[in-house]
Every structure is written in C-alpha cells, then in structure tokens.
KEKE-3310 file (N, C-alpha, C; in steps of 0.2 Angstrom, whole numbers, plus 5000, padded with zeros to 4 digits):
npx = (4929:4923:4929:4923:4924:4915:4914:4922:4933:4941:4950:4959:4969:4973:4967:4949:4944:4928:4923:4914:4911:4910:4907:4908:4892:4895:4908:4904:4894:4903:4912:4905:4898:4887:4875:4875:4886:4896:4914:4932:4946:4962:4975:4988:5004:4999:4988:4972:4963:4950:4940:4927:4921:4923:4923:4919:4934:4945:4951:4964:4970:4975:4982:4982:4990:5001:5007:5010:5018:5029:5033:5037:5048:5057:5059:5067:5071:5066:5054:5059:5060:5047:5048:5057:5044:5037:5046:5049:5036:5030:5037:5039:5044:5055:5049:5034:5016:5011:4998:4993:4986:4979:4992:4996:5009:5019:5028:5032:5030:5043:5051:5047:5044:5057:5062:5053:5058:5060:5054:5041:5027:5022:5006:4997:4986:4976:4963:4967:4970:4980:4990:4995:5000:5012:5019:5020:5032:5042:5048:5047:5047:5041:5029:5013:5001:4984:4969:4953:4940:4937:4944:4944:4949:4940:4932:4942:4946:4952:4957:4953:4961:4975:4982:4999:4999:4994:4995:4992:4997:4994:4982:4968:4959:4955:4943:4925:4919:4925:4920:4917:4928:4938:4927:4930:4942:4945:4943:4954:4966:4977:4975:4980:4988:4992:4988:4993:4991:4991:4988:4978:4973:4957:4957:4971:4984:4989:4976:4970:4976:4973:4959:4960:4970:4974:4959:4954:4963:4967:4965:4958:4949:4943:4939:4934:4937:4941:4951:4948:4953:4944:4934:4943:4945:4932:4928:4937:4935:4921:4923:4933:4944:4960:4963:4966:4983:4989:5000:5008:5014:5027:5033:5044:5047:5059:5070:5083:5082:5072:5061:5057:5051:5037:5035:5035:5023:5015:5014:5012:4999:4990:4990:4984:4977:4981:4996:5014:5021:5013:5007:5019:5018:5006:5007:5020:5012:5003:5008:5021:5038:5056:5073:5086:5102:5109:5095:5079:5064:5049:5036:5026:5013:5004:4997:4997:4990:4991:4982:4980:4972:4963)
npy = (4979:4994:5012:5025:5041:5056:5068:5083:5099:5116:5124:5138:5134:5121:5104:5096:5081:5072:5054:5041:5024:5009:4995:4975:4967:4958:4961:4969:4964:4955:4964:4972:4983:4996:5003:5019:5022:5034:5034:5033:5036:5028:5029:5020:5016:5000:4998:5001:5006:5008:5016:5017:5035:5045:5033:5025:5025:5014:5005:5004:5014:5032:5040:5031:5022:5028:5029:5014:5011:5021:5014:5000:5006:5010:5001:4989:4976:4969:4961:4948:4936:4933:4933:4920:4914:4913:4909:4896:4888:4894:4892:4897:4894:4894:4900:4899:4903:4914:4919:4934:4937:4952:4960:4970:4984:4976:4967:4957:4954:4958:4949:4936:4936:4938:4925:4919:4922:4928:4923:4916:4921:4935:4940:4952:4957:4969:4977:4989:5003:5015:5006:4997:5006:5006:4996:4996:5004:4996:4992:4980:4968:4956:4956:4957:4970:4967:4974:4981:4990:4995:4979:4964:4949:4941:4944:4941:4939:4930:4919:4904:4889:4898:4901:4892:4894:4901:4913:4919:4933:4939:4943:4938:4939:4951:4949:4947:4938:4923:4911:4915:4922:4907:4901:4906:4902:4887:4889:4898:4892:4881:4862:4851:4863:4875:4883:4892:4899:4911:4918:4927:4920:4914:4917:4914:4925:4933:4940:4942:4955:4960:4964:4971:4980:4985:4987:4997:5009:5011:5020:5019:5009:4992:4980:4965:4947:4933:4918:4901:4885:4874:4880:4884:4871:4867:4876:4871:4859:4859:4866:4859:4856:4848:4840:4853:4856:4861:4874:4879:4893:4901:4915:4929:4948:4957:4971:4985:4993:4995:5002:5006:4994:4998:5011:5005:4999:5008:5016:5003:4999:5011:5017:5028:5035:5034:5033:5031:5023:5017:5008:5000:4997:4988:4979:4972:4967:4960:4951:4950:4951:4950:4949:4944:4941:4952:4960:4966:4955:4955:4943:4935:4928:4917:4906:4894:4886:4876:4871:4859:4859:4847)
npz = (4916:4910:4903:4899:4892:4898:4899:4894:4898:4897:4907:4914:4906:4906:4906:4910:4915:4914:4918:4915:4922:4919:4927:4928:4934:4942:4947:4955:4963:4971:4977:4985:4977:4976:4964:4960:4972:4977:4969:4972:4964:4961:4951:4944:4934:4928:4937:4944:4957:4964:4979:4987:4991:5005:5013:5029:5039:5041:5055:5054:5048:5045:5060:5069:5060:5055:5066:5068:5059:5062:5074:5069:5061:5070:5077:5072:5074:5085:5081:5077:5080:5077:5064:5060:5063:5054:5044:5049:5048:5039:5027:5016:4998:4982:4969:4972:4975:4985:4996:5006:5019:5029:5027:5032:5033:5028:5036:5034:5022:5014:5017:5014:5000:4997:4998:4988:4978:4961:4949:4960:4966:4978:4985:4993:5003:5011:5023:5023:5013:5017:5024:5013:5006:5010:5009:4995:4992:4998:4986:4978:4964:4962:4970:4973:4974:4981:4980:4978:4980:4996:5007:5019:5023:5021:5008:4999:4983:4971:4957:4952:4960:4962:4971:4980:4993:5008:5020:5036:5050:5064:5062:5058:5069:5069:5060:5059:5054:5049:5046:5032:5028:5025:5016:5008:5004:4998:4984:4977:4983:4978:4975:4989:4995:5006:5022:5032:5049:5062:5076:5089:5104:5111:5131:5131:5138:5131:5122:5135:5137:5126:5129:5140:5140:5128:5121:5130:5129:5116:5101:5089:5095:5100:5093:5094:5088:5094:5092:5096:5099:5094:5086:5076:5072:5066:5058:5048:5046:5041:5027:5020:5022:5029:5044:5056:5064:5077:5085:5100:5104:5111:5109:5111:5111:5108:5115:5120:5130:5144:5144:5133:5129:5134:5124:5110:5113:5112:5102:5092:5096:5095:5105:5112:5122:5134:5141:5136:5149:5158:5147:5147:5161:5160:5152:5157:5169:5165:5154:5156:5157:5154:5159:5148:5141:5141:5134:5135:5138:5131:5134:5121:5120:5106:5094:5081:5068:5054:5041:5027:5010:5003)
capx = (4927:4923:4928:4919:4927:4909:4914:4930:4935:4948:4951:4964:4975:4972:4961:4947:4940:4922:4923:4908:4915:4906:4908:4902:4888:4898:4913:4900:4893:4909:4918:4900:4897:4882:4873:4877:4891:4903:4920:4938:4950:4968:4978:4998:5005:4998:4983:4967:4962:4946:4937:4921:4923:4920:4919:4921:4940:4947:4954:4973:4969:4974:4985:4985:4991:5007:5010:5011:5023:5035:5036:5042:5055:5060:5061:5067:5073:5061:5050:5065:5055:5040:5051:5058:5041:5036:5052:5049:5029:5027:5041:5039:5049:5058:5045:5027:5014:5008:4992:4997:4980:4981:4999:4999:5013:5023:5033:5034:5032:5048:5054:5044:5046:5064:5060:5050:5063:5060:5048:5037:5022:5018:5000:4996:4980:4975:4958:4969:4977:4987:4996:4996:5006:5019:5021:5023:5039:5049:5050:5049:5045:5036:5024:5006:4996:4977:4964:4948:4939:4944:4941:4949:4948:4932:4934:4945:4940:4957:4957:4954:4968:4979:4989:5001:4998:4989:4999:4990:4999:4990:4978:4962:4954:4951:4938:4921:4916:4930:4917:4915:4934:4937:4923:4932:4951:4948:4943:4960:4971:4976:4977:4986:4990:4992:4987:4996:4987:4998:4985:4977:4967:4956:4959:4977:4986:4988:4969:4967:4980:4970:4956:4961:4972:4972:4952:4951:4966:4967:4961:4952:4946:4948:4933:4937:4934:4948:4953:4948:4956:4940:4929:4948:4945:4927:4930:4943:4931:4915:4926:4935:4952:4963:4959:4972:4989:4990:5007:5007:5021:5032:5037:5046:5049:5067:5072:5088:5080:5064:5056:5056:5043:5030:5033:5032:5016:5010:5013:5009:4992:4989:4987:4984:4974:4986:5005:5021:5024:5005:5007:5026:5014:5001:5011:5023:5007:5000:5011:5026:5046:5063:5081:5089:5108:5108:5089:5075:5061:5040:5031:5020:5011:5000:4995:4999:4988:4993:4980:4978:4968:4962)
capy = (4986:4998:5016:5029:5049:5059:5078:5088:5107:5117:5130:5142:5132:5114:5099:5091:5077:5066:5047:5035:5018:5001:4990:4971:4966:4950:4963:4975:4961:4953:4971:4977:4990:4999:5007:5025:5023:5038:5030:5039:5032:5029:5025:5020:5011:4994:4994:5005:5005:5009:5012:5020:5041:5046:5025:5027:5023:5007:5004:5006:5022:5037:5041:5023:5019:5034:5026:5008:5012:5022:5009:4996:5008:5011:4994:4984:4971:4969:4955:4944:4931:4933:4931:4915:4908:4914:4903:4889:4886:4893:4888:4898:4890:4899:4899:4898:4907:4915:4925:4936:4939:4956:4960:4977:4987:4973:4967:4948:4952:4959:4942:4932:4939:4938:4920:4917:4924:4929:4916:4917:4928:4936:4944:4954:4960:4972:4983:4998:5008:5016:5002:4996:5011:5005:4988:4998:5008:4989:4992:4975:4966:4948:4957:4960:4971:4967:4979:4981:4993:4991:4971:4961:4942:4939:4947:4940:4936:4929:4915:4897:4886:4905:4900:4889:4893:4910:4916:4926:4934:4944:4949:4938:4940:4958:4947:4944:4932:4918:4908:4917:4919:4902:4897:4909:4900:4883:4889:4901:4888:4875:4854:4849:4871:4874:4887:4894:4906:4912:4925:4928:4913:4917:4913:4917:4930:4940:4938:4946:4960:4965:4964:4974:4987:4988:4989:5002:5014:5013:5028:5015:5006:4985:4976:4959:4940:4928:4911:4894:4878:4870:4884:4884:4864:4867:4879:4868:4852:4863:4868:4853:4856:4843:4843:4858:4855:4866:4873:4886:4897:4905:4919:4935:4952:4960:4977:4985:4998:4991:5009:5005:4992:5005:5016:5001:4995:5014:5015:4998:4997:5016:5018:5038:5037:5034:5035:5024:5020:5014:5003:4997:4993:4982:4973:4968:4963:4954:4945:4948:4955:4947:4950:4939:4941:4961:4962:4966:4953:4954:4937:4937:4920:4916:4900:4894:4880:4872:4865:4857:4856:4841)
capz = (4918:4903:4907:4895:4894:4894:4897:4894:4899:4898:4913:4916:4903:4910:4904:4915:4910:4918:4914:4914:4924:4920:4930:4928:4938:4947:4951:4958:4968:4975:4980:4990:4980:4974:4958:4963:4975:4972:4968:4973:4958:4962:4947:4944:4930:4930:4941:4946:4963:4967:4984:4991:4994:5013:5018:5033:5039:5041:5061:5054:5042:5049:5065:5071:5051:5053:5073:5067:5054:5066:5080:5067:5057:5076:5082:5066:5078:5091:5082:5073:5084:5072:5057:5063:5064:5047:5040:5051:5049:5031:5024:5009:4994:4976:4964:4975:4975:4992:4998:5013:5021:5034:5026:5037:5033:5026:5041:5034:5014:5012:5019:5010:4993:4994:4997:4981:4970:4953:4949:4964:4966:4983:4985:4998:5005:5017:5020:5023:5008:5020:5025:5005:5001:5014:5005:4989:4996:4998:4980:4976:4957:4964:4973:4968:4978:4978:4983:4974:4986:5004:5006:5020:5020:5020:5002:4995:4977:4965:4950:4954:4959:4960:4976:4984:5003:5012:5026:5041:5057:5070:5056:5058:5075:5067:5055:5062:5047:5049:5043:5027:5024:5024:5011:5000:5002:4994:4978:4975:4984:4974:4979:4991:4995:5015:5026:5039:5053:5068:5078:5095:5104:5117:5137:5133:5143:5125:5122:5140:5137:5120:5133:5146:5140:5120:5119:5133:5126:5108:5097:5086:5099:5096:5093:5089:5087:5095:5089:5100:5094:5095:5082:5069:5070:5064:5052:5043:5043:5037:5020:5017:5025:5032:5054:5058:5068:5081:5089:5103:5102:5117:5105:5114:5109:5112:5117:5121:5134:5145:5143:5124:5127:5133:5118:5105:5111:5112:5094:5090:5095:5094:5114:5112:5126:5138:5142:5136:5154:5158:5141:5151:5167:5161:5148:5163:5173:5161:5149:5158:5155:5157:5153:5143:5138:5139:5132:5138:5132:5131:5131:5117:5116:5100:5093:5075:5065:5049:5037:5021:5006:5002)
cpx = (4928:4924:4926:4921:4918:4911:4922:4930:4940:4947:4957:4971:4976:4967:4957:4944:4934:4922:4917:4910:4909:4909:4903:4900:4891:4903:4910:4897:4899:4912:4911:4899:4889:4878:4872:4882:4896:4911:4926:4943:4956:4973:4986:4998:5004:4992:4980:4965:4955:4942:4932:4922:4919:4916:4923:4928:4940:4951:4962:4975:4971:4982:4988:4989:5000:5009:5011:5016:5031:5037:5040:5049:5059:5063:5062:5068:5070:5057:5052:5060:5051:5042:5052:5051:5038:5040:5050:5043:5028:5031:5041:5046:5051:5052:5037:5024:5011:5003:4994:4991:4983:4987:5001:5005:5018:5030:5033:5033:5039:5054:5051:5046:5054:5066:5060:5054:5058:5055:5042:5032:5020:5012:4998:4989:4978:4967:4960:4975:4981:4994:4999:5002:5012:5022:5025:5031:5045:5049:5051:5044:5041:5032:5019:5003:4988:4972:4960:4944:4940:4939:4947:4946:4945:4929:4938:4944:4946:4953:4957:4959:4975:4985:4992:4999:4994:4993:4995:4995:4996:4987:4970:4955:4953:4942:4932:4917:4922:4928:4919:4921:4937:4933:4926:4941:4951:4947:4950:4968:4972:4979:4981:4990:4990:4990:4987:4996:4991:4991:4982:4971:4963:4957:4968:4978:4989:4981:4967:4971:4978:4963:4954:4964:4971:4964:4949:4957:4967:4964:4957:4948:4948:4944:4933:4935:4939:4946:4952:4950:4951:4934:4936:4947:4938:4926:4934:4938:4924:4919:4931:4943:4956:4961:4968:4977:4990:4997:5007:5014:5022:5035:5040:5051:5055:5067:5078:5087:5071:5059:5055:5050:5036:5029:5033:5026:5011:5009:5011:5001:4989:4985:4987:4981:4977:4993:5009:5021:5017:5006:5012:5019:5010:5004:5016:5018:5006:5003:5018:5032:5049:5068:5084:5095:5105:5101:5083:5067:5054:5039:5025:5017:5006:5001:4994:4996:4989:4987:4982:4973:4968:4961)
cpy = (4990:5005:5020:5037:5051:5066:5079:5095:5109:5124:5131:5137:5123:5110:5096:5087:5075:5061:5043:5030:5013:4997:4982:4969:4962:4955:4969:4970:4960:4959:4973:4983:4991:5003:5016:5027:5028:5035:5037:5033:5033:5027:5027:5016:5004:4991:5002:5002:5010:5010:5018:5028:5041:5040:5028:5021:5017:5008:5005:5010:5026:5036:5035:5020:5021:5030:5019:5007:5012:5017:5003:4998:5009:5007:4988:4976:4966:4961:4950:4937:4929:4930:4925:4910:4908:4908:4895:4886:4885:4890:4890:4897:4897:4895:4899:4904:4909:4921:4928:4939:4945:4959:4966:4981:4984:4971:4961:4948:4954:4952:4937:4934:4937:4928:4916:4918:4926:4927:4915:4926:4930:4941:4945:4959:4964:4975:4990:5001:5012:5012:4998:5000:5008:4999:4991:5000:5003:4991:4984:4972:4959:4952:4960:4964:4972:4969:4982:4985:4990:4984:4969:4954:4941:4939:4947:4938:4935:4922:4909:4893:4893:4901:4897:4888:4901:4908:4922:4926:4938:4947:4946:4937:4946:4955:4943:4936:4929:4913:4907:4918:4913:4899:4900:4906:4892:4883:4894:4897:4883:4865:4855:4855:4869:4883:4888:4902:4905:4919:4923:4923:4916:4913:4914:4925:4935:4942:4943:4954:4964:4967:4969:4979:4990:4991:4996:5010:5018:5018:5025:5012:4998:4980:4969:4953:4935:4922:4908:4890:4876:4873:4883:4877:4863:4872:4874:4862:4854:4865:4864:4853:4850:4846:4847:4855:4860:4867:4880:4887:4904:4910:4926:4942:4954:4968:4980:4989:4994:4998:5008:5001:4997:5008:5013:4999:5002:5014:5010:4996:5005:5018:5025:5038:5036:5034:5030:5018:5017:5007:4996:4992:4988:4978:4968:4964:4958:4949:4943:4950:4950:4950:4945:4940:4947:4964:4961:4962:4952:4947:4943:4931:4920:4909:4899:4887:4881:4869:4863:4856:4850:4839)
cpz = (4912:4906:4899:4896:4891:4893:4897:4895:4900:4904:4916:4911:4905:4906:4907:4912:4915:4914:4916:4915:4925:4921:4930:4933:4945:4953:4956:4964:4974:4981:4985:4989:4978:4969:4961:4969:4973:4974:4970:4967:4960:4957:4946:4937:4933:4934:4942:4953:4965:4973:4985:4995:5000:5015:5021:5037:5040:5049:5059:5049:5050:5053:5068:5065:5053:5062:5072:5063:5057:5072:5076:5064:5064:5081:5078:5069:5083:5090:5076:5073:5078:5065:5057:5063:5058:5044:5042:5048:5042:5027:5018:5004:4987:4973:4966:4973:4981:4994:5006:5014:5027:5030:5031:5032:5029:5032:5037:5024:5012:5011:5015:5003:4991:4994:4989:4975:4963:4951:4953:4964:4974:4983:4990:5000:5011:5017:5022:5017:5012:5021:5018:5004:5003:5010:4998:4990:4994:4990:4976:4970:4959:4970:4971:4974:4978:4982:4978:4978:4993:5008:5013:5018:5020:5012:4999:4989:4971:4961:4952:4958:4959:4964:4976:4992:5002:5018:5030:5047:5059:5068:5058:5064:5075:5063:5060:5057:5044:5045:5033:5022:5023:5018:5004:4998:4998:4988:4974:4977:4979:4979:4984:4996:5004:5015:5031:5043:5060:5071:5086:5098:5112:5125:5138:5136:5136:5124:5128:5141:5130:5124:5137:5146:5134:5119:5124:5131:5119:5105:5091:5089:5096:5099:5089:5092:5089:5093:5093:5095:5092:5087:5075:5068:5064:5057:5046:5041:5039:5028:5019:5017:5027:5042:5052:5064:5073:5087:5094:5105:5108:5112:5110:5107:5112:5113:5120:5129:5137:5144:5137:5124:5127:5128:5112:5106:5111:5105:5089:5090:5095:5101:5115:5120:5134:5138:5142:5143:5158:5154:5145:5154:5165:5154:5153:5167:5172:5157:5152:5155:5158:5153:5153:5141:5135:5137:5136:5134:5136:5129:5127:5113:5110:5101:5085:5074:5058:5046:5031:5015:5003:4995)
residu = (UNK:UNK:UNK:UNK:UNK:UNK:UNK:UNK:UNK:UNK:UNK:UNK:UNK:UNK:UNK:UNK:UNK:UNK:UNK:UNK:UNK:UNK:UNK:UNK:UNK:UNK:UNK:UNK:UNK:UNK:UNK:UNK:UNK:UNK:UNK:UNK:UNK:UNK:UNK:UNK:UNK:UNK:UNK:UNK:UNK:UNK:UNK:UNK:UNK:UNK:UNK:UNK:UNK:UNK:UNK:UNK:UNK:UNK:UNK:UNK:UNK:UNK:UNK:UNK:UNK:UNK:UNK:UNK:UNK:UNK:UNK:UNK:UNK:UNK:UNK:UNK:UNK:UNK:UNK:UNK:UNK:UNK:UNK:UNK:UNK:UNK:UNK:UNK:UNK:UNK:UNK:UNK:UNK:UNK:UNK:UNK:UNK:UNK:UNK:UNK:UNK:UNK:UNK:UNK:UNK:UNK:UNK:UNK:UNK:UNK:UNK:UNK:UNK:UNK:UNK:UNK:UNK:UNK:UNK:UNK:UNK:UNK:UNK:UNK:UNK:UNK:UNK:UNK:UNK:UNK:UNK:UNK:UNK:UNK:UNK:UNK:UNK:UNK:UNK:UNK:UNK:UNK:UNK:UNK:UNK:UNK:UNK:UNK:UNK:UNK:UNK:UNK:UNK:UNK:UNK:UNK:UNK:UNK:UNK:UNK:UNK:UNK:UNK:UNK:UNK:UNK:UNK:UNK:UNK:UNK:UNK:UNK:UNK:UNK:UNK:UNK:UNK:UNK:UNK:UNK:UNK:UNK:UNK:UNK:UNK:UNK:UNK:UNK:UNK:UNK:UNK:UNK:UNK:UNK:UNK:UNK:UNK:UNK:UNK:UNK:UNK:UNK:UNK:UNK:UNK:UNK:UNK:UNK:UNK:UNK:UNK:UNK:UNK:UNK:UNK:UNK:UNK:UNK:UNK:UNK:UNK:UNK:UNK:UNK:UNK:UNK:UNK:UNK:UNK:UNK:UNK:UNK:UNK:UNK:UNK:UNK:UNK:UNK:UNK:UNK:UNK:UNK:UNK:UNK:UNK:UNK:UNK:UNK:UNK:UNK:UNK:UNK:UNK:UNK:UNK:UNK:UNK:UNK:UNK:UNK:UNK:UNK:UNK:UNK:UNK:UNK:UNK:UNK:UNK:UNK:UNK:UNK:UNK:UNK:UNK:UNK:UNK:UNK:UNK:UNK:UNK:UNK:UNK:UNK:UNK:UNK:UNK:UNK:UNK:UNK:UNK:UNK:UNK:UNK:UNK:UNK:UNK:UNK:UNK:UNK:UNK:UNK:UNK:UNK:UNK:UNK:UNK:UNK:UNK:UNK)
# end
C-alpha cells in the first residue's frame, strides 16, 4: 500500500492534509473493495485500519456492541464453563501461534494469550471494530489484531503456513459461507495444525432458543446458519482435513441470583425488544434452569469438533 500527501491547507492555525492511497490490486480484491469506494482511516502506532465509510453496520456494532460488553463486565463468572472448554479442547501451548476467528469482545483471548506467553502469537479477528477496540483495552503485548476492512472468517487472508491452530466459539453460525471459510484455513495453518470449533448445531434445544426467542427479540435481528455434524464432516473432507471428532458439551452458565439470568441474556443477545423477565421465561422453558450448590445454573448445550491438517 503507497499512501501519497496531494493537498495541504492551513486554517484557523491548523494543518489539513488529502492523501492519495494505493492500494495493490490483489489486496483490493481479497478485502472486497472497490475502485472509488470512500475509505474512513483509523491509525495507531503500528497498524492502519481501514474500512468502507457508511458500510452498513455490523450485527454487534452499535447498542448490541455497548450491551454485550456490559453483561460480561457484569457477569465475569457466569461462563467459567466456556473457559474450561477452551483449555480442555484447544489446549493452547507457550510458544503457538493461534487464530481466534469471531474473537468478540475478547472473552477467551485474554485467556489464551496468557497461555502463549511471550513467545506466542494470538490473532484475533472479528467483523466488528467495536468489539476490536475492546480486545485492545486487555492491553496485551502477543496479541495481534487483524482487520483489514470489516472481514469475518470467510475473509480471512494471513501468510502461508502462519498458524498453529484457529479457535472459534459461538462465532460461526453467524457465517453463511462456511464453505468458503474453510477453503481459506488450510493454506494459513500450518501441517499437522488443528481446528477447534465449539458453536451452535441445529435440532438442539440452543438452536431452537436462537429460533424462538433471540431471532424474534433482538435489535439486530439473528439470521443465521447452524452447524450439522453431517455438513462440518463434509466440509473437512472437501478441504483436506482429517474426518472431525465431534463432542457435545453439557456446558452450564452460573448465576448467583435467578433474575440475573434474564438480564444477561437481555444484554447478551441485545433482546431490546422485550423484558429481562420474558428472556428469564423462555430460557427456562427452553433450555432449562437448576440450582446447583447455592447457584442458579442455565443449560447451554453446543457441540465442539476437532480437526486436523493433514
């Protein structure tokens, strides 16, 4: 990328400048953009961040972005669960290199990173600069944030051989072109590299509670594409994976108050359109509640496969 200063003016004591940005053709393809697309520039030391002015937002931009935030700063406990499956599955090592597709907000990079130590690279992708920022915040030195206008997996586009593994959780039944992420992971993984996907499969009783409640409340709405064993088996043999392991997972969230449930799935899935206590009702209907040794605990079943490159 060549950037070019064309105009400069001073006003009121100030300097403005116009740049002229060339971009090469390949990275213009890959990113989706355009020859006349107007650009909005974000730059920090270390990295430019470009992305397409008034594209139209991202499903966890916004409202939903600033409410997904607060139910985890408010329930730091709630999905230890989740952590635990992270450690178990991926098993990230000191020294790896790891692709966190989805990474949201960073529930599971802070954890992992501390993992990698010093030596390890975690890269983290999202298609929401909002929730980027929030990664940035952990302040953490082995973390790369990679965002070239707003790309999720589908668009992924790093260096040969880059990774060790790719980590996704509850990120890619947002992605209608599974297919298409996929053809782009053997070539960034390296030999032998694994891929471990944890997300929502259809026919389950989470599957039918994004169904039922999330897609009719949400203030983004929540149009999406669930996981079958049968289509992730097909996928992995189409692109030259090892056949996937599949493990389905009794995970439960905790709670010290059962009302607390309602107003973490309000702000979790950004249910404006109705009431904490509504949220309460059909997450009990559907997935179910129990108390557990003082806590009040949410099934939250998922389904986690394992492959490898071959």
């Amino acid at each position: 990328m060549k950037i070019i200063k064309e105009k400069s003016r001073e006003y009121k004591g100030n300097s403005y400048f116009k740049y002229k940005v060339n971009i090469p053709e390949g990275a213009l393809r890959r990113a989706n953009l355009n020859e006349g697309d107007e650009l909005q520039i974000n730059s920090e030391p270390g990295e430019l961040l470009l992305f397409i002015r008034n594209k139209k937002k991202q499903e966890f931009d916004g409202i939903r972005s600033r409410l997904y935030g607060e139910c985890l700063r408010e329930f730091p406990d709630a999905r230890l669960e989740d952590i635990k499956v992270m450690r178990k599955y991926l098993a990230p090592k000191e020294g790896e290199r790891i692709l966190e597709i989805g990474a949201g907000s960073g529930l599971f990079s802070k954890f992992i990173s501390d993992f990698l130590g010093d030596k390890g690279r975690l890269i983290v992708s999202d298609p929401s600069l909002e929730q980027l920022e929030e990664i940035k915040k952990l302040g953490k030195n082995n973390i790369d944030i990679v965002q070239f206008v707003q790309f999720g997996s589908e668009k992924v586009n790093l260096e040969k051989d880059k990774v060790d593994a790719v980590w996704s959780f509850g990120a890619m039944h947002h992605t209608f072109k599974k297919s298409k992420s996929f053809e782009n992971i053997p070539r960034i993984l390296k030999k032998g590299g694994r891929v471990v996907i944890a997300d929502v499969f259809s026919g389950s009783n989470l599957a039918k509670h994004f169904d039922d409640k999330v897609a009719k409340f949400c203030i983004a709405g929540h149009e999406v594409a669930f996981w079958s064993k049968e289509y992730a088996d097909s996928i992995c043999f189409l692109n030259g994976f090892a056949k996937p392991k599949f493990y389905d997972l009794n995970i439960q969230w905790k709670f010290k108050k059962k009302e607390d449930i309602g107003f973490f799935l309000y702000k979790l899935h950004g249910m404006t359109k109705t009431t904490p206590e509504n949220c309460l009702k059909g997450a009990e209907e559907i997935l179910g509640i129990k108390k557990k040794d003082g806590l009040y605990c949410l099934n939250w079943p998922m389904t986690l496969f394992i492959t490898y490159k071959k």
